[in-house]
C-alpha positions as CSV (number, residue, x, y, z in Angstrom):
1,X,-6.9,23.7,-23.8
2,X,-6.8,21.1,-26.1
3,X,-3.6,20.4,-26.6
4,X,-3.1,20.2,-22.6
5,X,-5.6,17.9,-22.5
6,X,-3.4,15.7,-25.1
7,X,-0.6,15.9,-23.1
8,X,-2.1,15.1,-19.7
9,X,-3.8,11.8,-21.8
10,X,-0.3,10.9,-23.2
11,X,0.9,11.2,-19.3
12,X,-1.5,8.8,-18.2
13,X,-1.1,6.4,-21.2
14,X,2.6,6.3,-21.0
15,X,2.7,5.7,-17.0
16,X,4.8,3.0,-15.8
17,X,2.2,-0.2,-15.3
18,X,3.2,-1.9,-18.1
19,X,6.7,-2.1,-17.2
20,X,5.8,-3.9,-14.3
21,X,6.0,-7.8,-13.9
22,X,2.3,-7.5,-12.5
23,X,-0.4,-9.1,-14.3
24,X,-3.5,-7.6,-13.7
25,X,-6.3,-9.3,-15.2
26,X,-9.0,-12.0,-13.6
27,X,-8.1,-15.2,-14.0
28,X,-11.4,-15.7,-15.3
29,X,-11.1,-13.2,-18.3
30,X,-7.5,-15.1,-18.9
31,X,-9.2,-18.2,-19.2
32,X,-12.1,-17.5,-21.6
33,X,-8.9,-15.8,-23.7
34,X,-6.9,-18.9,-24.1
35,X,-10.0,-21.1,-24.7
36,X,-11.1,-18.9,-27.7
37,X,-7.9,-18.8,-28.8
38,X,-6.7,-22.4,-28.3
39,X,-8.9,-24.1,-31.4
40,X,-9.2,-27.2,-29.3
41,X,-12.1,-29.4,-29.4
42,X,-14.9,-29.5,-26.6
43,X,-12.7,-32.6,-25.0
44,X,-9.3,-30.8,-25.3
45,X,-10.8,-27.6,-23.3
46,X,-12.4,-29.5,-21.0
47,X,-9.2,-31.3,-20.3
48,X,-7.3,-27.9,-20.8
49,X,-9.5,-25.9,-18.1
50,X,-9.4,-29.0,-15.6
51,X,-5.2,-28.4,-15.8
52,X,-5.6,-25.0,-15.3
53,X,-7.5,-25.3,-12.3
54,X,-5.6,-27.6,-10.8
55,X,-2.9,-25.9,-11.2
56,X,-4.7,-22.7,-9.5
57,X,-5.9,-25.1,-6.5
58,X,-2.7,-26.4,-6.0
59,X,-1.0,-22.8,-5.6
60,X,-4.1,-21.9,-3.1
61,X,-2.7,-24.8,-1.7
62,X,0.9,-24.3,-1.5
63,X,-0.3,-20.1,0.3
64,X,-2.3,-21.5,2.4
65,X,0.6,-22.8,5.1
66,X,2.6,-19.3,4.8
67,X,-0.9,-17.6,5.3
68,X,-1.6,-19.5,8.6
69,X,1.8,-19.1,9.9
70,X,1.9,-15.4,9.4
71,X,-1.9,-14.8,10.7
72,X,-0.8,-16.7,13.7
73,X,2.9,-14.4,14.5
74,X,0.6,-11.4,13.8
75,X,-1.4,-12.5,16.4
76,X,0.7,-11.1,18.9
77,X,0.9,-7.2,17.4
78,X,-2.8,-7.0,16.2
79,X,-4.2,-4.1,17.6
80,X,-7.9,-5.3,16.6
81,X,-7.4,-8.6,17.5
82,X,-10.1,-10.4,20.3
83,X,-9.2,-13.6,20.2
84,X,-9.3,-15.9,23.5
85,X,-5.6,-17.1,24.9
86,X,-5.4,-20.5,25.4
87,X,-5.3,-21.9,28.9
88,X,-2.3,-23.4,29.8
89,X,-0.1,-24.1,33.0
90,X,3.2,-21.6,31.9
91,X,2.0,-18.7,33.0
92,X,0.4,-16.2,30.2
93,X,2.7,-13.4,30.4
94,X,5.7,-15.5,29.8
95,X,4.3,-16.8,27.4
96,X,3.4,-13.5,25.2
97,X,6.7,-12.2,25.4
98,X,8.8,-14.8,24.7
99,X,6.7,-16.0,21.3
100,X,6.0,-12.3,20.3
101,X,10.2,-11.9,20.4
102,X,10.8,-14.3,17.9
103,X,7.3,-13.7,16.1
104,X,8.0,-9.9,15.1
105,X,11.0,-11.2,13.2
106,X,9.5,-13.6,11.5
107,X,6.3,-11.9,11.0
108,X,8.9,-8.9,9.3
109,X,10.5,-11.0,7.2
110,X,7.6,-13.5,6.0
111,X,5.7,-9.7,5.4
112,X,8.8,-9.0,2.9
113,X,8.4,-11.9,1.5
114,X,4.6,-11.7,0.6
115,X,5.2,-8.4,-1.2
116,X,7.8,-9.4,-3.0
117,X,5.6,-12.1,-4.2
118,X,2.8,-9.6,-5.0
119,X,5.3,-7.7,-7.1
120,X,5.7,-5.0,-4.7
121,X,9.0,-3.0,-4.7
122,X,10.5,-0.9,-1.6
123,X,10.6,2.9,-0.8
124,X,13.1,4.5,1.3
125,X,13.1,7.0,3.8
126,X,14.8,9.4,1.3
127,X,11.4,9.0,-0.9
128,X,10.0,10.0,2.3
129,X,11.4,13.2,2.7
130,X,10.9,14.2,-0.4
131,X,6.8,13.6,-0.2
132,X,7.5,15.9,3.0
133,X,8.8,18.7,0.6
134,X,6.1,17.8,-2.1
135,X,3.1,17.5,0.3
136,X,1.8,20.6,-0.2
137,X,2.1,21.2,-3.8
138,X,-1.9,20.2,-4.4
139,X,-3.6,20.0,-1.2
140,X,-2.1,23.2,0.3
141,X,-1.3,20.8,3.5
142,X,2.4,20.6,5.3
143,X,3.0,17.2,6.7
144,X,5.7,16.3,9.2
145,X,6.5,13.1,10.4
146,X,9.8,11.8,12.6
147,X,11.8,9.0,11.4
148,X,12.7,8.4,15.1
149,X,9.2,7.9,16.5
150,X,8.9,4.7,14.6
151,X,10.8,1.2,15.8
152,X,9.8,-0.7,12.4
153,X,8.7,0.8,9.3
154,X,8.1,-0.9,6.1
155,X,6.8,0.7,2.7
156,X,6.4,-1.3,-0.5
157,X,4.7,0.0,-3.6
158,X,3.3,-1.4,-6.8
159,X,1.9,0.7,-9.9
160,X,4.0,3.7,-10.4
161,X,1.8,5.8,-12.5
162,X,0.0,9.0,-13.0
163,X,-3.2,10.0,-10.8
164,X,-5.4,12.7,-11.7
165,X,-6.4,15.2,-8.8
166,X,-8.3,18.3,-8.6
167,X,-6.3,21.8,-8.4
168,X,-7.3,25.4,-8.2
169,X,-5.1,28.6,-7.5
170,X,-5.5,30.7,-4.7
171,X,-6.1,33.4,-7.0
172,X,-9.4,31.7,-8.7
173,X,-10.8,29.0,-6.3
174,X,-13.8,28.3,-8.0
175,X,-11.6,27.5,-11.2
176,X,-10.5,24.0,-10.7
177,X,-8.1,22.1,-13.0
178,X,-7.5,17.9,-13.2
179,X,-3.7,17.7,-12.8
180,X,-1.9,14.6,-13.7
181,X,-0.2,13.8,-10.0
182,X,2.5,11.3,-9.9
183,X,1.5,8.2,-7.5
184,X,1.3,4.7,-6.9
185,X,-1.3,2.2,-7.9
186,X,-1.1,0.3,-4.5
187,X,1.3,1.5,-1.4
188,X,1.9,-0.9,1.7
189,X,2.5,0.5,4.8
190,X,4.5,-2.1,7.8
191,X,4.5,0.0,11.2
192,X,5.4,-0.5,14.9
193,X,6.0,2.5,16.9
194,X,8.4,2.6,19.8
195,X,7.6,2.7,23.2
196,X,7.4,6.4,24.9
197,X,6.8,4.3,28.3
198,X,8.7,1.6,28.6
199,X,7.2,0.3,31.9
200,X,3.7,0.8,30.0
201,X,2.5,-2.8,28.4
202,X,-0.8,-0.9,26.9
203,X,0.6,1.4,24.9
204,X,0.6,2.0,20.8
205,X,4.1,0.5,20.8
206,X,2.8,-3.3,21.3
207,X,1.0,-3.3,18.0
208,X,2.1,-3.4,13.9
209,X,0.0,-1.5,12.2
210,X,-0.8,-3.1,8.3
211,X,-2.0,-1.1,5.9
212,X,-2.9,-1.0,2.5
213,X,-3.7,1.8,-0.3
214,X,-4.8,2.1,-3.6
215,X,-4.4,4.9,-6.1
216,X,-2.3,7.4,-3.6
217,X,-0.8,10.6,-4.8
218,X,3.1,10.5,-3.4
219,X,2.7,14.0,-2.2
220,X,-0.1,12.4,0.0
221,X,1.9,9.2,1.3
222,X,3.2,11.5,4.3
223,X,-0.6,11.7,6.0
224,X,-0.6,7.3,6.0
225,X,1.7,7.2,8.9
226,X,1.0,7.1,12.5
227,X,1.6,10.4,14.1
228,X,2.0,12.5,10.9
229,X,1.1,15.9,11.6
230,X,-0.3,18.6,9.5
231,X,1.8,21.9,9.4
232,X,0.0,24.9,8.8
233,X,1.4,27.0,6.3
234,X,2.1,30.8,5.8
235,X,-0.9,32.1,4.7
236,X,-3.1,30.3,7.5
237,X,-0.4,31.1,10.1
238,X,-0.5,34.7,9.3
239,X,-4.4,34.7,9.2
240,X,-4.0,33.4,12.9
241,X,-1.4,35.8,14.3
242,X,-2.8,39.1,12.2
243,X,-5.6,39.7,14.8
244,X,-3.3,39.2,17.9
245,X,-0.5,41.5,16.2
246,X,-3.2,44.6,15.3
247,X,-5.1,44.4,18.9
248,X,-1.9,44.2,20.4
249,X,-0.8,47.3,17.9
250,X,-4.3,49.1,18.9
251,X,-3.9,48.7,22.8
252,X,-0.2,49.6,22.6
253,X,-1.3,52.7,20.7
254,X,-4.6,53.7,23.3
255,X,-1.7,53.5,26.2
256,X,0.3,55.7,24.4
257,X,-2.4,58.4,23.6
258,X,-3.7,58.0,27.3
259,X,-0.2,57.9,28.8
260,X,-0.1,61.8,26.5
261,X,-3.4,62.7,27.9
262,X,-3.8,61.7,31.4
263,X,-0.3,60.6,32.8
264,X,1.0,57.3,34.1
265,X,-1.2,56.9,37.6
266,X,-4.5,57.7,36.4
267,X,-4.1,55.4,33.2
268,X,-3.1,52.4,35.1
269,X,-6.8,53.0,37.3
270,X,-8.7,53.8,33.9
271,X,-7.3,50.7,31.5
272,X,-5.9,47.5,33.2
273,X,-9.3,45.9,32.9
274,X,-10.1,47.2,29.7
275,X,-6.7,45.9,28.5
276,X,-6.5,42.7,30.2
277,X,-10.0,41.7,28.5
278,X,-8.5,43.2,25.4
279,X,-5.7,40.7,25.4
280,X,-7.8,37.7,26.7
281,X,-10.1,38.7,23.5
282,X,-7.4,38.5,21.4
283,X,-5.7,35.3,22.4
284,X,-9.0,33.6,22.7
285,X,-9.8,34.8,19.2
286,X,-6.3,33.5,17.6
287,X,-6.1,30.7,19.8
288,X,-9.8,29.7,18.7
289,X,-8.5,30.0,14.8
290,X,-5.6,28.3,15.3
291,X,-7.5,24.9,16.8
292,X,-9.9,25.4,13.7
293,X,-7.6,25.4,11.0
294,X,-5.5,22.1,12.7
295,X,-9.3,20.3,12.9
296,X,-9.8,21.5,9.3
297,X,-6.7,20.3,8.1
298,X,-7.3,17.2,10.2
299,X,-10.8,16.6,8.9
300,X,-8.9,17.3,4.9
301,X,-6.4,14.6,5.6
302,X,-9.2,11.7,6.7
303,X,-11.2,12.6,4.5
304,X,-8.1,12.4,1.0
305,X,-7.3,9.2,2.9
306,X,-10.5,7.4,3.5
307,X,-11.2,6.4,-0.2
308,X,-7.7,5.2,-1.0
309,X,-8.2,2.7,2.2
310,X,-8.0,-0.7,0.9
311,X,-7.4,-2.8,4.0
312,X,-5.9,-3.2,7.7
313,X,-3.8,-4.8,9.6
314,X,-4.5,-9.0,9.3
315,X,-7.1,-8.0,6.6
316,X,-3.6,-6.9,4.5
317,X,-2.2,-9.9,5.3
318,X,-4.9,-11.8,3.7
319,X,-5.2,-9.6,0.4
320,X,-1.5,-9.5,-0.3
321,X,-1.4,-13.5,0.4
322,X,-4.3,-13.9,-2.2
323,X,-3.1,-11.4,-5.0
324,X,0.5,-13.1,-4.8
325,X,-1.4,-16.6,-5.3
326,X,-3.2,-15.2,-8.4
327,X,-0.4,-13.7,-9.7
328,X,1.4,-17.0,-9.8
329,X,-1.4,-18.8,-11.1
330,X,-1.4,-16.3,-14.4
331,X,2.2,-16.4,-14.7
332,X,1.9,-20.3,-15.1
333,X,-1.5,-20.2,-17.5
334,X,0.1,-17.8,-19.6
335,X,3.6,-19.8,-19.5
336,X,2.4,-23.3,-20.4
337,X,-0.3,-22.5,-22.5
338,X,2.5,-20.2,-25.0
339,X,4.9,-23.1,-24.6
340,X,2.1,-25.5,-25.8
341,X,-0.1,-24.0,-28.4
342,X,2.8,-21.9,-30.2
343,X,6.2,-23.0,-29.4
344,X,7.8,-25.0,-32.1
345,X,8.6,-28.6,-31.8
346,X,12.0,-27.8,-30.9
347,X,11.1,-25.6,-28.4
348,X,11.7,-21.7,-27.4
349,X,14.7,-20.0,-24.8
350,X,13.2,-18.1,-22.1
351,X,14.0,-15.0,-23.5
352,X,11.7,-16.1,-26.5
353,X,8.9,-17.1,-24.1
354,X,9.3,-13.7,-22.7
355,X,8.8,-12.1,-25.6
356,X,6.0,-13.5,-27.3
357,X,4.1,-13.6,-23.9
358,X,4.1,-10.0,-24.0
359,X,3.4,-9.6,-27.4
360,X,0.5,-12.2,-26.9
361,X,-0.7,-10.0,-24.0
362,X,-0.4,-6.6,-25.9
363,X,-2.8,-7.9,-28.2
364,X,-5.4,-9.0,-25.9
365,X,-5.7,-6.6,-23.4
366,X,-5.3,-2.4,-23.3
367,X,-2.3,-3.0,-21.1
368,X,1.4,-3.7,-21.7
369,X,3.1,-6.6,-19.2
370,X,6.9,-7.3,-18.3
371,X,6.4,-10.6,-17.9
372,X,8.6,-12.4,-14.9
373,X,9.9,-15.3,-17.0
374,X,12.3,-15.9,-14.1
375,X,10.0,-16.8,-11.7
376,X,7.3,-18.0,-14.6
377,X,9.5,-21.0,-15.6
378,X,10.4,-21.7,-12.1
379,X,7.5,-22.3,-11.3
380,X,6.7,-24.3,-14.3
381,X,9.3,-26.7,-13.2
382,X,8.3,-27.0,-9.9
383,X,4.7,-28.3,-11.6
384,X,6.5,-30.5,-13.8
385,X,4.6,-28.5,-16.4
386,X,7.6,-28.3,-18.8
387,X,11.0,-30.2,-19.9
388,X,14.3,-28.4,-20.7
389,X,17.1,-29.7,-23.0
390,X,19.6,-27.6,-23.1
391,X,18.6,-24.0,-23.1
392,X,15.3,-25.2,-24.6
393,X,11.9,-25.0,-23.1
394,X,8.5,-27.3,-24.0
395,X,5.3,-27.6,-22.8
396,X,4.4,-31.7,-22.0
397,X,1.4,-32.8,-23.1
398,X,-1.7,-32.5,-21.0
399,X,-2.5,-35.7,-20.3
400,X,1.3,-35.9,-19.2
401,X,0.6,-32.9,-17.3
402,X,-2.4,-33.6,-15.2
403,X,-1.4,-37.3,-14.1
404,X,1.3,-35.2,-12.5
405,X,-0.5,-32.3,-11.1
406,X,-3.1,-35.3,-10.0
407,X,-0.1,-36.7,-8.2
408,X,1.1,-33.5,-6.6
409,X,-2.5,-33.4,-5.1
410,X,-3.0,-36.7,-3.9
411,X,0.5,-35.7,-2.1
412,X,-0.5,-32.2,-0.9
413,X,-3.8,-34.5,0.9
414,X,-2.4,-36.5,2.4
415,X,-1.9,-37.1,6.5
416,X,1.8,-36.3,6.4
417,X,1.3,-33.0,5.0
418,X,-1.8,-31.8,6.6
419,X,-1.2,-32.8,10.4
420,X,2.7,-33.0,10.5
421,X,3.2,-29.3,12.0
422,X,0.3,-29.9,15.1
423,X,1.7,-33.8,15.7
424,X,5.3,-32.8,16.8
């Protein structure tokens, strides 16, 4: 017991966070780490922390546009949307459909984008299949699903690690083991169903359904989509056909022995009640068994499913956009504060910023990082946060820094940005 116990802690030590470009700590606790560690005095934090929070309020800035325009295209496909139309003099149907046409694209690919800003990577429908095959390895539950039912489907992970999950064997239920169970720390879900009426503007196929989970087992992932439906497997199935199988055994034997005792005609007088309620009981009884188990298995899957909920449809929209903006803002507090309080006057590559970032992270927090230094020092440029000469990177100087970051603002203010888009 021990020694499984290692192994299942080694498993969950050793899953695959850390090799992920996410960073997941608060920007708060990241803070308070570089100002203990900086050795500044009072006035260089002070100006140090107003840099860093400019810089954050200038990336909530720069989401706040894409978050707008994609909460608007979703407009169209929200199913819990009750928001008033505005009245105008083309008439309203028109209208819908010819913005919702070009919306759905652009809502797909801005969704694509979001995730990929979030650090989210994509599943296929051969990943799919083979939760399908997997899905009952734990729960004892046979989920089907049909590729063809759906007219856009999306899935985008993040986190693949190990889960642990409650097991016991059929043999011993009341003996009940924590298995680790591979899964994924956070699993996106993009879905519009086709239409199975056409002619039918009301129907399921209107609507993208958004959703987001946390912590979910891949031999669960097949219950998240719409119209997955729980298979019952041998054992239950046989449970469900044995009393229909023996009454039908017992009747068919009763003819028999009457058929040997009192001949054909005077059988038929004596039994077909008898047997027709027999075989109504029967089928009631298996029938009844058979609608139990599916609500059973029905009640199982909502209820696995209902704590790894994070969020729907435009409420997904809205966490994604805000995770992606604080997932920036760390890359570029942990960039520019390595490049200023550590890098040599010469300067370091980026594969040397990548390193020690990591390293510099290792030490402070329980979790390894793979730091994006792609997109890091991209978006250090794009601040004017750094110089390169040559292959060479440097921090400027703050005060350098935040007359340009006070610039960028004064820019992201004004009239021309803020009321271009509703003045053409």
């Amino acid at each position: 017991m021990l020694f499984r116990a290692v192994v299942w802690e080694l498993l969950l030590m050793a899953n695959h966070r850390h090799l992920e470009h996410s960073i997941l700590v608060r920007k708060g606790d990241l803070l308070k780490l570089i100002l203990n560690d900086c050795g500044f005095d009072s006035a260089g934090k002070k100006d140090l922390v107003l840099l860093l929070e400019t810089v954050s309020a200038l990336l909530f800035m720069e989401f706040a546009e894409p978050l707008e325009a994609m909460k608007s295209e979703y407009y169209f496909f929200d199913p819990d949307s009750n928001y008033l139309p505005l009245i105008t003099k083309q008439p309203p149907s028109d209208l819908s459909v010819s913005e919702s046409l070009s919306s759905l694209e652009a809502l797909e690919a801005g969704f694509i984008k979001l995730l990929e800003h979030a650090n989210f990577r994509r599943v296929t429908w051969e990943n799919v299949h083979k939760w399908e095959q997997d899905s009952s390895k734990y729960w004892g539950l046979n989920v089907e699903i049909r590729q063809e039912e759906f007219d856009r489907l999306l899935m985008y992970y993040r986190g693949d690690t190990f889960l642990l999950r409650r097991s016991a064997k059929w043999w011993i239920p009341w003996k009940q083991d924590k298995v680790p169970t591979p899964g994924y720390s956070r699993f996106a879900v993009f879905v519009k169903m086709k239409k199975k009426h056409p002619g039918n503007s009301s129907t399921v196929g209107d609507h993208v359904f958004l959703k987001l989970f946390k912590d979910l087992p891949k031999n669960e992932i097949p219950m998240v989509f719409p119209g997955a439906k729980a298979r019952l497997n041998r054992l239950d199935q046989s449970m469900i056909g044995y009393p229909l199988v023996t009454g039908f055994g017992l009747v068919l034997y009763n003819i028999i022995i009457g058929f040997l005792k009192v001949g054909i005609v005077a059988l038929v007088g004596i039994t077909i009640w008898p047997l027709a309620l027999a075989f109504g009981g029967y089928g009631y009884r298996s029938y009844y068994n058979y609608v139990t188990k599916r609500q059973n298995y029905e009640l199982r899957m909502t209820k696995n499913l209902y704590f790894q909920l994070l969020d729907s449809n435009a409420g997904v929209i809205s966490r994604l956009m805000d995770e992606a903006e604080e997932q920036q803002s760390r890359e570029v507090m942990l960039g520019y504060y390595c490049l200023l309080k550590y890098a040599p006057e010469k300067g370091w590559t980026s594969q040397q910023l990548d390193d020690f970032i990591e390293l510099f992270f290792a030490q402070h927090f329980v979790k390894k990082i793979d730091y994006d230094v792609v997109d890091g020092i991209k978006k250090l440029k794009s601040l004017g946060l750094v110089e390169e000469s040559d292959t060479m990177l440097k921090a400027i100087p703050i005060e350098n820094a935040l007359q340009k970051l006070q610039a960028k603002w004064a820019i992201q203010l004004s009239e021309q940005q803020v009321f271009s888009k509703y003045s053409k």
